[in-house]
C-alpha positions as CSV (number, residue, x, y, z in Angstrom):
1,X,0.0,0.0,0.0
2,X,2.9,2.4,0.9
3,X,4.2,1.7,-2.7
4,X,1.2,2.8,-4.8
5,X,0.7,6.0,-2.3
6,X,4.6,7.4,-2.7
7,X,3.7,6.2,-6.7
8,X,0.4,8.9,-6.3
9,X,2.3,11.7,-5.5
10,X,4.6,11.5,-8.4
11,X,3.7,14.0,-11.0
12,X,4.4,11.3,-13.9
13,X,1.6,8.9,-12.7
14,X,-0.6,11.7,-12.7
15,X,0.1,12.2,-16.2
16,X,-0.3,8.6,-17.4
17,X,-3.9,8.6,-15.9
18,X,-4.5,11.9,-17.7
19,X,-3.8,9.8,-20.9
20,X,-5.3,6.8,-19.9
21,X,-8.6,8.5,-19.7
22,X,-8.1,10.7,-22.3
23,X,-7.7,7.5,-24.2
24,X,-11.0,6.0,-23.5
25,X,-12.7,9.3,-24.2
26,X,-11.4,8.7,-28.0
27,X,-12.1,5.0,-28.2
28,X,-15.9,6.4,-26.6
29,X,-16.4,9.4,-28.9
30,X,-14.0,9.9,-31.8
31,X,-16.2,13.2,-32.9
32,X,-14.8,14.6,-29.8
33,X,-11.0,14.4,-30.7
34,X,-10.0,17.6,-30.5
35,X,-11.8,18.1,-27.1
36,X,-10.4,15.2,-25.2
37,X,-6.6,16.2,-26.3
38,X,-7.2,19.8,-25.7
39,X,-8.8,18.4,-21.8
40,X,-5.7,16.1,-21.5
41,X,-2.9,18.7,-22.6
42,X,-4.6,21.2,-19.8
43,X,-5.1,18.4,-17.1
44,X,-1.1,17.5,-17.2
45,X,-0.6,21.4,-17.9
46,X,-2.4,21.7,-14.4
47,X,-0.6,18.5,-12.9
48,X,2.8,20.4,-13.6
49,X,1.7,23.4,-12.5
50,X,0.5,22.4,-8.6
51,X,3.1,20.0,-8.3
52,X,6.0,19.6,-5.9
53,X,8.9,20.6,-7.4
């Protein structure tokens, strides 16, 4: 358990769930492309921002 908690507070897995679920959005809507990558580039843009540094 103490693994995947230090693994949440690194900015990188943060990033890789961004794009896992902006993933599924494509596979879900494929109309919405442009959407989903614009709500995944601002999602890690936000990760980066409010993380530890």
């Amino acid at each position: 358990m103490t693994y995947i908690f230090d693994r949440l507070k690194e900015a990188s897995t943060w990033r890789g769930i961004a794009l896992i679920v902006g993933g599924f959005g494509v596979q879900v809507a494929p109309d919405l492309i442009p959407a989903i990558g614009a709500a995944v580039t601002a999602a890690i843009g936000l990760i980066e921002v409010i993380r530890r540094g």
